[in-house]
C-alpha positions in Angstrom: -12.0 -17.1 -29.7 -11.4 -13.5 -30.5 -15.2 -12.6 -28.6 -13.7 -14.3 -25.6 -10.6 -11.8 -25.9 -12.7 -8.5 -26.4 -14.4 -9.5 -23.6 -11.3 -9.9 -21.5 -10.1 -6.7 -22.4 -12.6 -4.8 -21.8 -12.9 -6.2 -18.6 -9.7 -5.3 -17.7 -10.1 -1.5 -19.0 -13.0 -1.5 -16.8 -11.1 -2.5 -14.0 -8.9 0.1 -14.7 -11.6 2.6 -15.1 -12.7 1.6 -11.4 -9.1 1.6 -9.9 -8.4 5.1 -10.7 -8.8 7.4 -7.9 -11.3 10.0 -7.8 -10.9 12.8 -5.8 -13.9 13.3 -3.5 -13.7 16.8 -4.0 -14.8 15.5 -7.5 -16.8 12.7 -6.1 -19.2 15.4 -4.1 -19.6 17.4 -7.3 -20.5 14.8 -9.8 -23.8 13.8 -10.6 -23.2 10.4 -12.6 -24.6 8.2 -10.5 -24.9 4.9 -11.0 -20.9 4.2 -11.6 -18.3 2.6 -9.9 -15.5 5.0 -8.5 -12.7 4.8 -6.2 -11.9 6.8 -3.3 -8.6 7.7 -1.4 -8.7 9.1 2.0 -8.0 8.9 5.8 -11.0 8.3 8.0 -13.0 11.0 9.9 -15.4 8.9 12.0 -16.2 5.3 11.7 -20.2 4.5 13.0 -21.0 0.6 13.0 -23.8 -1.3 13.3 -25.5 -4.8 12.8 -27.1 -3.9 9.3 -24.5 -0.9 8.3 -21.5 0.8 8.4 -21.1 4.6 7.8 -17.2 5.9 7.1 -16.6 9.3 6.5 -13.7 9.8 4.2 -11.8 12.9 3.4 -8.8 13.3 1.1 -7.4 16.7 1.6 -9.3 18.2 -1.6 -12.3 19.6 0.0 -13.5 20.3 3.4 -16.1 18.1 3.3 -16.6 14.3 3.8 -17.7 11.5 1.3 -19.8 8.5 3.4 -18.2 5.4 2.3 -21.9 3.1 3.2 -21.1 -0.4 3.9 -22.6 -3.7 4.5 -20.7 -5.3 6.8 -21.7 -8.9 5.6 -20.0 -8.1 2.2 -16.3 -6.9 3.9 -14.2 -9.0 6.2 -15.3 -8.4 9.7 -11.5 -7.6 11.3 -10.7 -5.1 8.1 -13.9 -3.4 9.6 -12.6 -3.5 13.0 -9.2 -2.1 11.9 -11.1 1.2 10.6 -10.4 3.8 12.9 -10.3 7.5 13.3 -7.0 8.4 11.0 -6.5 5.4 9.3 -5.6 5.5 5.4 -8.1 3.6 3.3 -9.0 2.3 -0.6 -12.7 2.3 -1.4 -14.1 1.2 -4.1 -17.8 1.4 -4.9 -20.9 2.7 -6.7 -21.7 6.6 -6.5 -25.1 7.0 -5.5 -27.4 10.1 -4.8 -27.3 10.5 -0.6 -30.6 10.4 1.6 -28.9 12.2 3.8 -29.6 15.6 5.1 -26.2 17.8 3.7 -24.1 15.9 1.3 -25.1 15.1 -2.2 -23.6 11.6 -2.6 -22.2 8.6 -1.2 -20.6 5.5 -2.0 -22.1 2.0 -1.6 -18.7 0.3 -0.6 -17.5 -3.1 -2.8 -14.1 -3.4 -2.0 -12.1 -2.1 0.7 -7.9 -1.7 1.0 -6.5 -0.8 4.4 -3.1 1.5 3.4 -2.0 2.7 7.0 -3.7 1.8 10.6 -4.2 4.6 13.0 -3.9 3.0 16.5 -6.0 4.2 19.7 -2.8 6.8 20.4 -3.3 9.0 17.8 -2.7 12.6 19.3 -5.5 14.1 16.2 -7.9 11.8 17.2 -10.3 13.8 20.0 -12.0 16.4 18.8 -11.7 19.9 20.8 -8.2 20.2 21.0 -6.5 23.6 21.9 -4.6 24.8 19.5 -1.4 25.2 21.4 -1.9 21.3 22.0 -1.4 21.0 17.9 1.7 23.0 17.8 3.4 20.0 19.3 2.0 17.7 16.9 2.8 20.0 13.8 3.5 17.4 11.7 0.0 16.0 12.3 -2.3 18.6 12.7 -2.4 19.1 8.9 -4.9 16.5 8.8 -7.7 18.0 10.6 -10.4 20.0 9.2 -9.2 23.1 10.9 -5.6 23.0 9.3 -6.7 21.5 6.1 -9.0 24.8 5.8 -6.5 26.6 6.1 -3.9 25.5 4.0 -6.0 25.1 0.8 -6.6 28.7 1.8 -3.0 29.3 2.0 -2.6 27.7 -1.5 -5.0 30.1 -2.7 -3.7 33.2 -1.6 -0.7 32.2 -3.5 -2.2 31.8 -6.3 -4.1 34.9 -6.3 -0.8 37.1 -5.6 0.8 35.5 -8.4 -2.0 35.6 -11.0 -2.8 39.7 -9.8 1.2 40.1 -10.6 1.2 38.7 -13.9 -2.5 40.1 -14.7 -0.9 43.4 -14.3 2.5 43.4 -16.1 4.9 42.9 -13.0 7.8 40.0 -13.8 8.4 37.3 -11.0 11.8 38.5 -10.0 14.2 36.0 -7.6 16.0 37.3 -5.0 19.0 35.8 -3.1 18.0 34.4 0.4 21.6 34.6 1.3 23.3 37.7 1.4 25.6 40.1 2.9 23.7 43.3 3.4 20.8 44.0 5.9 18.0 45.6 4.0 16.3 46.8 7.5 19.4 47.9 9.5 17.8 46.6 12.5 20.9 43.3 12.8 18.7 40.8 13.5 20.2 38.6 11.4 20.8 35.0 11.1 24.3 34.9 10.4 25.3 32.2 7.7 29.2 30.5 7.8 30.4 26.4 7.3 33.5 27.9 9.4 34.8 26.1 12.5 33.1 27.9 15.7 35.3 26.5 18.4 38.3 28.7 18.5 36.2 31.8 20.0 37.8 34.7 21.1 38.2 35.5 25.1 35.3 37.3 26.5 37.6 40.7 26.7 38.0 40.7 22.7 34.4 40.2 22.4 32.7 43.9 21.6 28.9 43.6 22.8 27.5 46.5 22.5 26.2 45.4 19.0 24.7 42.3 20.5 20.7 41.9 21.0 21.2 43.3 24.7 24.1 45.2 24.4 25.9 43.5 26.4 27.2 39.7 27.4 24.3 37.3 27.9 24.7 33.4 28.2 27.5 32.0 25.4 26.7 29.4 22.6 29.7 27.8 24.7 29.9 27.2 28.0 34.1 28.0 29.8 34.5 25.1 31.1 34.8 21.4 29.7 31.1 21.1 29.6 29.2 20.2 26.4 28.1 22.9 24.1 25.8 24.9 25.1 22.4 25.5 23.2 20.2 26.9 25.8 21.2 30.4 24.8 20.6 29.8 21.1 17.7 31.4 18.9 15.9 28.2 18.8 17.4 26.5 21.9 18.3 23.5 20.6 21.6 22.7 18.6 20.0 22.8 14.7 21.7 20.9 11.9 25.3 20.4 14.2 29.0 20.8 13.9 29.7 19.2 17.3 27.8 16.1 18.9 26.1 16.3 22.3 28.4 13.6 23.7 32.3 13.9 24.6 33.3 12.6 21.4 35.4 14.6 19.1 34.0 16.8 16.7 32.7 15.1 13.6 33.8 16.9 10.6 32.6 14.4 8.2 29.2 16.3 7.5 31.2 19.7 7.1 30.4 21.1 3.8 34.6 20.6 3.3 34.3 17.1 5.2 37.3 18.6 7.3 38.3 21.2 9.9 38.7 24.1 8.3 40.3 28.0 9.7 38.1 28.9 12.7 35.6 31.9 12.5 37.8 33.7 14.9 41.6 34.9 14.2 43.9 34.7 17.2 45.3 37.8 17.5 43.6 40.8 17.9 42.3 41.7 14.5 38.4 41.7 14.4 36.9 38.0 12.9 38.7 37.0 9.7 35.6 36.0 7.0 38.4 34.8 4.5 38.5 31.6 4.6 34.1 31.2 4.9 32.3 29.8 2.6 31.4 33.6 0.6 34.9 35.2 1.7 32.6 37.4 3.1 30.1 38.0 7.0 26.8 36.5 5.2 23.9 36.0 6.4 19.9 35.2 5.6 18.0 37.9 4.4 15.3 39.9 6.3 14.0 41.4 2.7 14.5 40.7 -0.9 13.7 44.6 -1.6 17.1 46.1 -2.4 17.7 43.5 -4.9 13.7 44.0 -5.8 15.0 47.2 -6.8 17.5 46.1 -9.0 14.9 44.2 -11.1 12.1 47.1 -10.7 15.0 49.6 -12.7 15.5 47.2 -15.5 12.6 45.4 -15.7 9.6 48.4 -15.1 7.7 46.2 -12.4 8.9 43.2 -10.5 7.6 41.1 -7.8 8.9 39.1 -5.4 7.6 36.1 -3.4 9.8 33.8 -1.0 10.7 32.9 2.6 12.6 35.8 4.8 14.2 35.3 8.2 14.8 37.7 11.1 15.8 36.7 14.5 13.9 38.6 16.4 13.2 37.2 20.0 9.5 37.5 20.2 7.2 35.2 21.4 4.0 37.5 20.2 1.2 35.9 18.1 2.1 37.8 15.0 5.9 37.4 14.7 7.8 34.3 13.1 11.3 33.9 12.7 10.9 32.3 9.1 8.0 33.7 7.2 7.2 34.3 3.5 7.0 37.8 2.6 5.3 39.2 -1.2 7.7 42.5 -2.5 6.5 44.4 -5.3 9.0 47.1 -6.9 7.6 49.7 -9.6 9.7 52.2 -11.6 8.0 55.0 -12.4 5.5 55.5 -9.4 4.3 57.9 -7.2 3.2 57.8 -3.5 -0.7 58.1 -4.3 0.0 55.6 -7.1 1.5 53.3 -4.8 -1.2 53.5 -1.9 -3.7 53.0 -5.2 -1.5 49.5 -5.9 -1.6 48.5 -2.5 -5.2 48.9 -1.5 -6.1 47.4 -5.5 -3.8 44.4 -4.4 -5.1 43.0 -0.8 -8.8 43.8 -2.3 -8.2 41.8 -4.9 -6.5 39.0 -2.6 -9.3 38.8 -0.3 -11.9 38.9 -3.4 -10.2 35.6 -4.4 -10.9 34.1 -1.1 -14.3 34.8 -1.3 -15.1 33.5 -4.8 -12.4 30.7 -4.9 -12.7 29.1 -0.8 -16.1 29.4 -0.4 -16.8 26.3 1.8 -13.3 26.5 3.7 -14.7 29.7 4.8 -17.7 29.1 5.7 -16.3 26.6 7.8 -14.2 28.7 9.3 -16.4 31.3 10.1 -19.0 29.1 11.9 -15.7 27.4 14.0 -13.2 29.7 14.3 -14.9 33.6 13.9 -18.8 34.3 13.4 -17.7 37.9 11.7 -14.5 36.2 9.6 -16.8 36.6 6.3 -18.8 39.9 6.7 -15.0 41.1 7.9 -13.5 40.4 4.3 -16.7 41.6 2.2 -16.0 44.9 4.5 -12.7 45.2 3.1 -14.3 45.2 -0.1 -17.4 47.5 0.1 -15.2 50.4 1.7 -12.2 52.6 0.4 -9.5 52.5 2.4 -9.1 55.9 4.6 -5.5 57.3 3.8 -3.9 59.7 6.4 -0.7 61.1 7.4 1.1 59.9 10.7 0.3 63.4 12.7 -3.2 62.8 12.0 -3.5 59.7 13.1 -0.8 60.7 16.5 -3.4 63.2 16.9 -6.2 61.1 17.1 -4.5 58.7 18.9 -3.1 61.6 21.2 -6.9 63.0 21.2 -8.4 59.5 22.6 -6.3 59.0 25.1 -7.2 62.0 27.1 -10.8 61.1 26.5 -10.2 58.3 28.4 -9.0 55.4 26.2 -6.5 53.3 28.3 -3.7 52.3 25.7 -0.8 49.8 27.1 1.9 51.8 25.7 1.0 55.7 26.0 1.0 58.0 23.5 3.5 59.8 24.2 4.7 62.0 21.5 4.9 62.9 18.2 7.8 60.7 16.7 7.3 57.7 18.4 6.8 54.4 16.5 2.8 53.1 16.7 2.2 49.9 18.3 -0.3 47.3 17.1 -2.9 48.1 19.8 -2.7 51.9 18.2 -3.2 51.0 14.8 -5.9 48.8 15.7 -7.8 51.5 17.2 -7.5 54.0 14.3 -8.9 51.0 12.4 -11.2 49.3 14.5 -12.5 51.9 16.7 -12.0 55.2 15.2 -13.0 54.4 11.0 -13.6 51.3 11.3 -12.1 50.3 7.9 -8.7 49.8 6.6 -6.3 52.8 7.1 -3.3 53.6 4.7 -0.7 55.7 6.9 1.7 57.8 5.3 4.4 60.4 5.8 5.9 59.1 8.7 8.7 60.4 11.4 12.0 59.5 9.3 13.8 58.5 12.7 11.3 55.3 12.6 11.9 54.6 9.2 14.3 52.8 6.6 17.4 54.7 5.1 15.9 53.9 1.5 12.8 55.7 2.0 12.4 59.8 0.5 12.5 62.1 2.5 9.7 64.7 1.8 10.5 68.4 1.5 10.1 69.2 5.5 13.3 66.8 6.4 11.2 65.1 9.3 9.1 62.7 7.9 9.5 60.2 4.9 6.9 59.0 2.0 6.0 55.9 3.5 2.6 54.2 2.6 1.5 51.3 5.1 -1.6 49.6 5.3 -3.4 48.8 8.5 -5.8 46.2 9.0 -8.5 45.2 11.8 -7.7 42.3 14.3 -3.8 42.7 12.5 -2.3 46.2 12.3 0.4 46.8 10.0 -0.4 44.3 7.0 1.5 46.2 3.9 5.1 48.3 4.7 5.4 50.6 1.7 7.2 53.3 0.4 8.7 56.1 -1.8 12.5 55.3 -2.7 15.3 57.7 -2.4 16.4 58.3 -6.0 18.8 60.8 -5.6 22.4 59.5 -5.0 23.7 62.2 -2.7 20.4 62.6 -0.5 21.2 58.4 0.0 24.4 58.5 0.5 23.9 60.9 3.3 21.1 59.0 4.8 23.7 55.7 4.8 26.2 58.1 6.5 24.1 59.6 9.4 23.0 56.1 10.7 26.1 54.8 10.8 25.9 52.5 8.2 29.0 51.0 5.8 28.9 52.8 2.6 30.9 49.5 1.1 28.4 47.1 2.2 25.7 49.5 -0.1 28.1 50.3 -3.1 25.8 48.1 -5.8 22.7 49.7 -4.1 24.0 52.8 -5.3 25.4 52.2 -8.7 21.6 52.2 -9.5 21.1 55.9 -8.2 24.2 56.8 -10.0 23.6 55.3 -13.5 20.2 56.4 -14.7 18.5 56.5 -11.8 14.3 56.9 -11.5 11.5 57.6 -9.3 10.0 53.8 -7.9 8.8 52.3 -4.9 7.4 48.8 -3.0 5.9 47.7 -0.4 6.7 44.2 1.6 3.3 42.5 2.6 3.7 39.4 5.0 2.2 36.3 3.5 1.6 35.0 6.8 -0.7 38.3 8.1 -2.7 37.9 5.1 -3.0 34.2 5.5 -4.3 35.4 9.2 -7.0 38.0 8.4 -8.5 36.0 6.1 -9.1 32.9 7.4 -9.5 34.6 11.2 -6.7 32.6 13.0 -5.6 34.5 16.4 -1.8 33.2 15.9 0.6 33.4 13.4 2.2 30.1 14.3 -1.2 28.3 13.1 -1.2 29.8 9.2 2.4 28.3 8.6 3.0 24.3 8.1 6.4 24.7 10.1 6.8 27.5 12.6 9.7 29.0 13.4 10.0 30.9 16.7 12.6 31.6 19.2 13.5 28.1 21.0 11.7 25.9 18.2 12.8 24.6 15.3 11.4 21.2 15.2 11.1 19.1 11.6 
């Protein structure tokens, strides 16, 4: 009796021995052959025939494909039929060594479990499809071998950055995303409120010469009894609403107060009364986490930051998101040359992870996407990065140019901000090999950044890259609390809004400096993507915010 019972049980351990789910990352590596496993995926390609069946699988974990090999006498003959390009499948089965010309092993199939059918509709399903065809299907695109690439590549970017911070003794510092001071001072800014926006002032109390054009454009709100609006908006759409779309009355019921609260507007004169929002305060989402980086860099000796920033910039150009993930690294204690050493140490280190840790994404990539993708990132790595002031690069720019080089935007003169197709050149054409820029025309800088001892140009540190331009935004702080306070003062800006900012150049203040690097650039030079919007799960641009 108790034989009968150890044989039971171990029969049902087996059973769960063959029900657990084997990666086929893990399946393509492992060389115990001979053993039932089980495999978890959504089909790539379904071949039939009389005597065989051949399904490749893939799961997400690898690139690659596992061949699911089955006899199609042993399966039911419509579960077969239902096995289409998408569909979510169980296999269960013996791992075998593969007679097949590039793949190690397969799986003689046993059992098969339909989870999800794909039907003959399925937008991924063709092969060939533009790119700008799998922006609309976002949500889907994730599953091809194209997007799958590149998010595991994504993944590991993020663990190199934070495995290089903690390597090196920086502290993962968290900065708000909402807040009420504008790190850039450019004002575009996604203002943040749960006031009511329906009592608007009258288009004479409106002051526009702050606006994006500088003047009045089409309103959020139309004058008349119409509906609301949205055409105008960033993302042209109405976004998580206040009002509905129809002519019933507002719904307040989803309000964060579940009730109509004091409008955004006052009704007198006075400018917009912030009293009664949510932060007593105009709010809004921030473009950089580096002010408060700074806080954390003069306590803490070396922070980092590493989160999502938002500017509402209305550009529709292939390297510019309106939501994007930016990496911020504050140090006390540093110089400029210390500070290019960081940066270049940094995104050579970055792209050395790639190479070692996503070998066969890449290699993937660079025989679909961009032949040169891989000798481009060893290139970063064999070369030091030139470093150069702006006037020598203006004058080799300037210098070009009347050799002959066409450039869209002329190079005009000295003080103008460089545009991507200049910094390309220096790069691409001129030293082929990264370029740190520094000392730039203050007038095209940030109020935070030093001044250096001729007044016109500031200690900023920026690294350029080939097929990108600007990659890195660094800089030298201002340290000294009068030499800020005068910089807030002749732009214009509110010295109220900055008073904490301050504080820290008034109460032990220190030499430090940062640099912002945008996740999303990174993510495009190393896996050789042409547009931004196609190294981010969830773009968001100016008229979409879909998901």
């Amino acid at each position: 009796m108790w034989r009968k019972a150890v044989a039971m049980y171990e029969e049902f351990i087996n059973k769960l021995a063959i029900m657990k789910r084997t990666k086929v990352v893990d399946a393509l590596s492992c060389t115990d052959f001979g053993k039932d496993i089980n495999v978890r995926g959504w089909v790539r390609s379904h071949r039939s025939s009389k005597a065989v069946d051949f399904i490749a699988l893939n799961d997400g974990s690898t690139i690659k494909n596992i061949q699911i090999v089955v006899d199609p006498t042993t399966i039911d003959a419509d579960t077969l039929k239902n096995i289409t390009t998408g569909a979510c499948i169980s296999a269960t089965g013996t791992l075998v060594e593969s007679q097949g010309k590039g793949q190690t092993s397969e799986v003689q199939c046993k059992e098969i479990e339909i989870y999800g059918l794909c039907p003959s509709d399925y937008p991924m399903q063709k092969k060939g499809q533009s790119f700008e065809y799998m922006r609309k299907y976002a949500h889907l695109r994730l599953r091809t071998n194209t997007f799958g690439a590149v998010f595991r590549i994504r993944h590991n970017m993020a663990i190199a950055i934070h495995r290089y911070f903690h390597e090196h003794g920086f502290y993962y510092f968290h900065t708000p995303l909402i807040t009420g001071s504008d790190c850039e001072g450019a004002g575009n800014m996604f203002q943040v409120t749960t006031l009511d926006l329906d009592r608007v002032a009258k288009s004479d109390e409106v002051d526009y010469s702050a606006d994006f054009s500088g003047k009045k454009t089409k309103g959020l709100y139309s004058t008349s009894d119409d509906p609301v609006d949205y055409s105008a908006d960033f993302f042209g759409k109405k976004t998580k609403g206040l009002y509905s779309t129809s002519d019933d009355p507002v719904d307040y019921s989803a309000d964060f107060f579940g009730k109509k609260t004091k409008g955004l507007y006052s009704t007198s004169d006075d400018p917009v009364d912030y009293s009664a929002d949510f932060f007593g305060k105009k709010t809004h989402l921030t473009v950089s986490g580096q002010l408060e980086g700074e806080l954390g860099a003069t306590s803490l000796g070396a922070i980092y930051t590493f989160g999502p920033t938002f500017r509402a910039e209305n550009s529709n150009t292939p390297r510019h998101l309106a939501e994007f993930w930016m990496i911020e690294p504050e140090v006390a204690f540093i110089d400029q040359q210390e500070l290019m050493d960081l940066e270049e140490d940094f995104i050579k280190y970055c792209v050395r992870w790639a190479l070692e840790n996503c070998k066969d994404d890449l290699e993937f990539l660079n025989q679909m996407i961009d032949k040169e993708l891989i000798a481009r990132l060893e290139g970063v790595l064999k070369d030091t990065f030139v470093r150069l002031t702006y006037t020598e690069g203006f004058e080799i720019l300037k210098k070009a140019q009347e050799d002959g080089v066409k450039f869209e935007f002329p190079v005009a003169e000295w003080g103008m901000d460089l545009s991507s197709e200049h910094e390309r050149y220096l790069v691409e054409e001129h030293f082929k090999r990264p370029v740190i820029m520094t000392d730039y025309p203050s007038q095209i800088k940030s109020f935070y950044m030093k001044k250096n001892e001729d007044g016109k140009t500031m200690q900023g540190t920026d690294v350029l890259f080939p097929r990108i331009g600007e990659i890195i935004g660094g800089s030298v702080r201002e340290e000294s609390y009068e030499k800020l306070l005068e910089e807030i003062h002749n732009r214009g800006m509110k010295e109220e809004v900055y008073d904490w900012y301050l504080d820290t150049r008034k109460y032990g203040t220190c030499p430090h400096g940062g640099f912002g690097l945008g996740f999303e650039r990174l993510i495009l030079f190393v896996t050789g993507m042409q547009n931004i919007r196609d190294v981010i799960p969830f773009a968001r641009t100016p008229k979409n915010a879909e998901f």
